[in-house]
N, C-alpha and C positions, 0 to 999 in steps of 0.2 A: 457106873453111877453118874460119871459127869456126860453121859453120851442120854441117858433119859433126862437128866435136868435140861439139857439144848432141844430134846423133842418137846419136852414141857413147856421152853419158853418159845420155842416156834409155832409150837400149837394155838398157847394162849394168844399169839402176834396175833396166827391167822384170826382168831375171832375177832380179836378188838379190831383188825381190819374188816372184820365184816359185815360189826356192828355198825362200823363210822360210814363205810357204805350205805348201809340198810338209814342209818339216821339222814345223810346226806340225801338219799331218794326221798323220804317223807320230808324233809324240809324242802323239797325240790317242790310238792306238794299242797305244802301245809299253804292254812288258809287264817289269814290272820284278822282278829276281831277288827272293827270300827277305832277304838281306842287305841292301835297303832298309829293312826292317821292324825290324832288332835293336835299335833304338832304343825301339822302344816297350817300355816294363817290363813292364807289365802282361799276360801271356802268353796269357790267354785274350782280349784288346782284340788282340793279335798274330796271333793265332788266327781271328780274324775282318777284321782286315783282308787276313791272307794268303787267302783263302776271297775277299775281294773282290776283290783282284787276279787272280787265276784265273779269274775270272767273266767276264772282260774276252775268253777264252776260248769258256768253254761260253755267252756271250750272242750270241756275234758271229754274224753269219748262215751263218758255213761249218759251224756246229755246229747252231743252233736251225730251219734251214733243216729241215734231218733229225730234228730233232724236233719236230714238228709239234704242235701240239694238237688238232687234225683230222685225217683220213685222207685229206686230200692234199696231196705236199710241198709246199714252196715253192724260190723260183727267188732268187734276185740278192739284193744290196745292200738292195733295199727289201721283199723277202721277198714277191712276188707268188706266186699261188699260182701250180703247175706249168702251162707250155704244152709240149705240149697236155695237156689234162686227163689225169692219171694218179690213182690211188688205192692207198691204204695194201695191200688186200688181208687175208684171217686172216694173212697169215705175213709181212707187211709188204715184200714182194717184190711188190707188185701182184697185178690181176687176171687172171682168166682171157681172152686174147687182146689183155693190156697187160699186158704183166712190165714189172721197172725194164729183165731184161737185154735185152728186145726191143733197147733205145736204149741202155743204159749197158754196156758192155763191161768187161773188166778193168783196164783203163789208159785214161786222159784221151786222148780223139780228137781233136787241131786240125782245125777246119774251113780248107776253103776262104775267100780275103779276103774273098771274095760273099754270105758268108753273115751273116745278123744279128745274130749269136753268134757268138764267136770258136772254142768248145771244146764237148767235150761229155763231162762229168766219167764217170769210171770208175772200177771195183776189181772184184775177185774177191768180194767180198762185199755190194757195194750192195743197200742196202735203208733203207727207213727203222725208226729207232727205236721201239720198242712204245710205246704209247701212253703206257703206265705211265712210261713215261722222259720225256714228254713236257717240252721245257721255254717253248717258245713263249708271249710274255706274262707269265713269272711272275717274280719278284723275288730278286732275290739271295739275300735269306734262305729261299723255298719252294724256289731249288734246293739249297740246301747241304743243307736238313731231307732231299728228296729222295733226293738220290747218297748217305744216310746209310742210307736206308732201304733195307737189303738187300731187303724185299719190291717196290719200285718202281727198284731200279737193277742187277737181273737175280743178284739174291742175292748180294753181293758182297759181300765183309768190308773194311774202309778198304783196306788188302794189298794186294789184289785190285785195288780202286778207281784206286789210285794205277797198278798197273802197268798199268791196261787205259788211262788217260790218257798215262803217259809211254810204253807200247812198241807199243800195237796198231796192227797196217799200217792198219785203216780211219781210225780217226786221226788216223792221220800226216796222209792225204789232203788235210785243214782245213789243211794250210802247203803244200801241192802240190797246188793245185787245178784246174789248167788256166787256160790264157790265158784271161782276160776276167774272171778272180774275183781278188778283195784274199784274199789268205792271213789266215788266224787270225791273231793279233797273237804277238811271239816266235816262241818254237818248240818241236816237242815236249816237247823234254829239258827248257826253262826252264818250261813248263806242270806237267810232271811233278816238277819240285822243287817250285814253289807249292805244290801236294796235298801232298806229304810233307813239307814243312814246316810245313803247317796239320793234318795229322795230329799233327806230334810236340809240338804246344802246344794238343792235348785236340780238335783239329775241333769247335772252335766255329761256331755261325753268326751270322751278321747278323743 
């Protein structure tokens, strides 16, 4: 009896340690409102720490994946490049007899359990980002200067910026990405308040 009560509370140890893991990852993650920030006085130090918060977004690999600094995607978590070899292409929809759409369809595809890969991501609009957008590699502060740069973030005024963040379906995609991928951190709608609240205290950068 006292030898199942010690399997009992080792058992229960393990979860609660693996809960507090599993919490510590999502907190590694988590994406926290505007209203964490109102604290800070300083508007334009506000301004750039909301601009970092956000980044936490455009860094994570369901965004920088797609913007490659090279002209061919990348895959996963640790940002291998594409299997099987694919390429950027002039119109960033791939080559001639290797489109994205040969493989990626309109809507994320579950594989069969056999497969080595659980999904195979989609949209109406896959492609990768023009070079010029690239952000793979660069630092917080070259992408904020970047997404400011209507000439390298597809002519976009802040407006613009913000709504292409918080409403565009391709977008969206980075928090609904198919089995087998960790979503963006948050979610649209909380991604698209960080921008417009780092607009409304001057879109400082880091």
């Amino acid at each position: 009896m006292q030898g199942k009560a010690i399997l009992a509370a080792v058992a229960c140890g393990t979860i609660l340690l693996s809960l507090h893991a599993r919490a510590q990852t999502q907190n590694a993650v988590e994406l926290r409102p505007p209203s964490a920030f109102a604290t800070i006085q300083d508007s334009a130090e506000r301004s750039r720490a909301l601009f970092t918060e956000a980044a936490k977004v455009l860094m994570h690999p369901r965004c920088t994946n797609c913007h490659p600094a090279g002209d061919r995607p990348l895959q996963g978590n640790d940002q291998h490049p594409h299997q099987p070899a694919a390429w950027r292409g002039q119109d960033g929809l791939g080559v001639a007899g290797n489109r994205c759409a040969s493989c990626h369809t309109d809507h994320n595809f579950a594989l069969d359990e056999g497969a080595t890969y659980r999904s195979i991501p989609g949209h109406p609009r896959w492609q990768l980002a023009p070079i010029e957008m690239a952000w793979e590699g660069k630092s917080v502060g070259d992408i904020c200067r970047q997404v400011k740069d209507r000439d390298r973030n597809g002519g976009r005024d802040l407006a613009l910026l913000q709504a292409h963040v918080a409403k565009d379906d391709l977008i969206a995609w980075g928090w609904n990405p198919g089995a087998g991928r960790d979503p963006a951190p948050g979610t649209q709608d909380l991604a698209g308040q960080l921008i417009q609240a780092w607009i409304d205290t001057g879109a400082q950068c880091p």
